[in-house]
N, C-alpha and C positions, 0 to 999 in steps of 0.2 A: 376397654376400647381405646383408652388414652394412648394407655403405655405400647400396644399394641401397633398404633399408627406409629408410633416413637418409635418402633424396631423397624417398621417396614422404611420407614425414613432413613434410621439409621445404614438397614441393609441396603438402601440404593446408593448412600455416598458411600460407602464399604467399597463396594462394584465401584462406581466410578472411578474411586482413586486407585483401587488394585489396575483397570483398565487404564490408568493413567500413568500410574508406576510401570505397569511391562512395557508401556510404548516408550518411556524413558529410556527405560535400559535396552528397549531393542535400537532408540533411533542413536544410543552413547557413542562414542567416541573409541570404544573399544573396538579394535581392529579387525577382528574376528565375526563374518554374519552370524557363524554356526553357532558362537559361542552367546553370542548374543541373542539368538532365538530359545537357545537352551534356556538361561539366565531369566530369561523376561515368561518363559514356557513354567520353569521351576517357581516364580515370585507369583505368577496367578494360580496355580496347581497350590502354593504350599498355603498359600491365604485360605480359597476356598477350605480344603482338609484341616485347615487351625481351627477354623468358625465352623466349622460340622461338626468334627470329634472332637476338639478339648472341651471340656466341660466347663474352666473356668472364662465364661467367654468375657471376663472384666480383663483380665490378663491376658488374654488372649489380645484384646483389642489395644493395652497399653504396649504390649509387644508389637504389635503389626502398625503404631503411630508411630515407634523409634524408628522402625526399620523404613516407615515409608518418610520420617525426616532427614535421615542419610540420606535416602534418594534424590530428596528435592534440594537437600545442600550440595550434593555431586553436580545433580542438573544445574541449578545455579552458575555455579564453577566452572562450567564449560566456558571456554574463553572465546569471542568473537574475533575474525580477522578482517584486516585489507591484504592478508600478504597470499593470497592462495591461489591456483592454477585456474582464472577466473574465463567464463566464455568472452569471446572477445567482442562484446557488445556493453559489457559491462567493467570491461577491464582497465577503465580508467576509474580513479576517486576525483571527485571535485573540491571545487575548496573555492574560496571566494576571499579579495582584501579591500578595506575600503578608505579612499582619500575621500575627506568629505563627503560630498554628496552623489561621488564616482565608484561604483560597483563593479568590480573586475572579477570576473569567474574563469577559473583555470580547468580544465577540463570539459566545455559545452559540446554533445556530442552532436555530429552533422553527420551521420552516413551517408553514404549513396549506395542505393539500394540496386541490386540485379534481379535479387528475391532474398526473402526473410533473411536468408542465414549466407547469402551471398553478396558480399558487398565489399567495398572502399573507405575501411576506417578516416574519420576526420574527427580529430579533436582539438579546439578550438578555444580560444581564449578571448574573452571577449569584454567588453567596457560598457556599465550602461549608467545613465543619470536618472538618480531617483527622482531629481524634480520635474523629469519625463511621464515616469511613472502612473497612469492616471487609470488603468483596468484592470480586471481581471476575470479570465471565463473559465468557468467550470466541462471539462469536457469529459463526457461519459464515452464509454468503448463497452459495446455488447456483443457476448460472441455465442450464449449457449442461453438463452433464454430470458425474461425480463428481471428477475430478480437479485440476479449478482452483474456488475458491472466492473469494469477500471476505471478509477476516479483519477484525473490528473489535472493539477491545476496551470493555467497559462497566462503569465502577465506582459500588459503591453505597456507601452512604453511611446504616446504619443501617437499614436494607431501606424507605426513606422515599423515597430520592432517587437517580435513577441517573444517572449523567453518560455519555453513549454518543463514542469517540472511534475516526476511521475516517481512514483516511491514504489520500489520494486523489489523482487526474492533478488540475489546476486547470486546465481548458482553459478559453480564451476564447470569447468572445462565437460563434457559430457553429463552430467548432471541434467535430470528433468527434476519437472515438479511435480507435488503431491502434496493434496491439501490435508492429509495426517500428516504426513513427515513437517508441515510448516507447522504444527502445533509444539516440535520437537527441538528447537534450535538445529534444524538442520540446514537451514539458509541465512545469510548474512542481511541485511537490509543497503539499497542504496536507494540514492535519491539521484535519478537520473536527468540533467541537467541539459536540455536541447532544444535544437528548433526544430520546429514543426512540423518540418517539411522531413526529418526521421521518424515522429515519436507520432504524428499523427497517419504520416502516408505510408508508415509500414504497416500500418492496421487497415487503414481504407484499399491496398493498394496490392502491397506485396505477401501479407500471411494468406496462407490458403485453409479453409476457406479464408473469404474476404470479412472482416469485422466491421461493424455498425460502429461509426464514430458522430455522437451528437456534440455541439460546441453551444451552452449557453453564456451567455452575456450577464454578468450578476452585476446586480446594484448593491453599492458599496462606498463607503465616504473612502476618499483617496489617503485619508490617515490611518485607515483602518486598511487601506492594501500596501500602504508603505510597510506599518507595522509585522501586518504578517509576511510582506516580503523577507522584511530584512531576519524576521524570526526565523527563516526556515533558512539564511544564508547561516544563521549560528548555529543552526542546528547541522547544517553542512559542513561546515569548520568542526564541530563538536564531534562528529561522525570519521572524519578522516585523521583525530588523535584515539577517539574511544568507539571503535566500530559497535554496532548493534547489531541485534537479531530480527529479523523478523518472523510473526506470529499471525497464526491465518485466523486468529480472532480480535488481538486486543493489538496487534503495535503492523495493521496493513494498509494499503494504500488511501482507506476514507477513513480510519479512525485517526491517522499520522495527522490528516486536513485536518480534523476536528479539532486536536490536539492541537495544532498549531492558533483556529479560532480564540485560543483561549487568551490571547496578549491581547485582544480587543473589549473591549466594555459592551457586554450586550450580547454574548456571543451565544448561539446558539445552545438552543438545551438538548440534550441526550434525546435522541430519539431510538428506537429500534430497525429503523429504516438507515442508521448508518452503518449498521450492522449487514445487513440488506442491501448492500451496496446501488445496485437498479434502483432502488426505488429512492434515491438520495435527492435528482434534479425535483422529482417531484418535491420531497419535502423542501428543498429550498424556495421552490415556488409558494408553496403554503406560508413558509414564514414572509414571502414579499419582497423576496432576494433577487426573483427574475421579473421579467415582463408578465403580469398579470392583467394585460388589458384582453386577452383570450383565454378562452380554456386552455387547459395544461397541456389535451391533447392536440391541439395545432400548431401551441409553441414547438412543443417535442417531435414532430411533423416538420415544420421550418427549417427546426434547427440541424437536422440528418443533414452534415455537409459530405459523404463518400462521394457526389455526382459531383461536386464543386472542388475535389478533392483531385479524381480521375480528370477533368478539365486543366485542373494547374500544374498539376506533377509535379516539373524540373524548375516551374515559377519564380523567380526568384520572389514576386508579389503573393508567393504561396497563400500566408498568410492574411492579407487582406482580400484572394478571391475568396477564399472558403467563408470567410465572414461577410461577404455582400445579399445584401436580404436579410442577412439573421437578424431577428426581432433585437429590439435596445429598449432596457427598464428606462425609465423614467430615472429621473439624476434626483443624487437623494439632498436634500434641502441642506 
């Protein structure tokens, strides 16, 4: 019975990584679709027929471990860029330098919007004082149901100034999305650097349909938001000498936050709700991160700013309408 479950175990990571190897070579770099569905067609076909008809299936299986560690040293090897035919929403890199306590970002994008994909590029450079520095709110964006969300994080600066930052696929020119193809280094990763009034009011505003955008208020020692500010400005710097990929499992828009969580003492433990993207404000309310003097459900209720969104628009106060009424955690000691 032992050995038995040991094969059926064996036979499903067999499947997985053959099913992982052909998506390799179908999503490669290789020029050719055709060639590339043959390729990825011929590497699941010739797996199955090794492990049915050869007999010595030890060697059979040391053979189809070489052949599937070339694959994952190729995939590897695939090189990331800033330099490619980028849509033009994304067609700036940021970068950020710092004189003491004065935070300069090159690239902060500000469109003005006609509709989604019609607008009035602005890219903007801007200065900010970390000893301003004193929030930060987690803002969830829902468009196809409750369990996957956009996670974006948004720091203020004195309740005057809010810097909104969203880790996103950087597809090219023409280029959609596809949640296999992000499994494939088939998208770049950026960290889109803006205010609010682009990266929140194209969601509330101008995509069609219109997107659910909730804004929570997180409590937070203000050494623990300087710190993770300034981590993701390095990791911004870091990004526009050595670009990255993004991964629609382990390197997307809530597990990058997580990741970043980690330069603070105390930081959050692994849950499967970050994986789960929707279901992430809750868990932060569970850890005591938001206003828990209510249930979860009236914060999340409150906190829906789209109607306060549609009210301020061209605001230059964008910003502080969308956050009037929004619940505020208690200040952590």
């Amino acid at each position: 019975m032992g050995n038995f479950l040991v094969r059926i175990l064996l036979g499903i990571i067999i499947v997985g990584m053959t099913a992982w190897g052909a998506g390799a070579i179908y999503y490669s770099p290789l020029p050719s679709e055709s060639l590339r569905t043959v390729l990825a067609a011929l590497f699941a076909l010739g797996t199955a027929l090794a492990f049915l008809f050869l007999h010595n299936r030890g060697w059979t299986l040391v053979g189809f471990l070489i052949l599937f560690a070339m694959l994952v040293a190729f995939f590897l090897n695939i090189p990331a860029s800033n330099e490619r035919d980028w849509q033009p929403e994304v067609a700036v890199t940021p970068w950020a330098e710092r004189v003491g306590d004065l935070i300069t970002i090159h690239g902060v994008r500000n469109l003005d919007y006609r509709t989604e994909t019609d607008f009035t590029p602005h890219w903007e450079t801007r200065t900010y004082d970390l000893n301003k520095l004193d929030s930060v709110d987690l803002v969830a964006v829902y468009w196809a149901g409750k369990a996957i969300a956009h996670i974006m994080l948004s720091f203020g600066f004195g309740g005057k100034d809010y810097l909104a930052i969203s880790i996103e696929t950087r597809k090219e020119r023409g280029e959609s999305y596809s949640t296999i193809a992000g499994f494939f280094r088939q998208y770049e990763l950026i960290y889109v650097v803006a205010d609010e009034r682009d990266v929140i009011r194209v969601r509330t505003t101008y995509r069609q349909p219109q997107e659910d955008v909730y804004v929570y208020r997180v409590r937070a020692p203000r050494e623990n938001i300087r710190r993770g500010f300034l981590d993701y400005m390095k990791t911004i710097n870091e990004m526009r000498e050595r670009p990255r990929f993004y991964n629609t499992l382990i390197t997307n828009c809530t597990t990058t936050i997580a990741a970043h969580t980690r330069v603070n003492p105390e930081a959050p433990p692994w849950s499967w709700k970050i994986l789960l993207s929707g279901y992430l404000p809750e868990y932060v309310y569970q850890l005591g991160r938001l206003d828990t003097t209510r249930p979860f459900a009236e914060l999340e209720r409150l906190s829906w700013v789209n109607a306060r969104a549609h009210a301020a628009d061209h605001d230059p106060l964008f910003s502080q309408r969308i956050r009037e009424g929004l619940p505020m955690p208690a200040e952590m000691p």
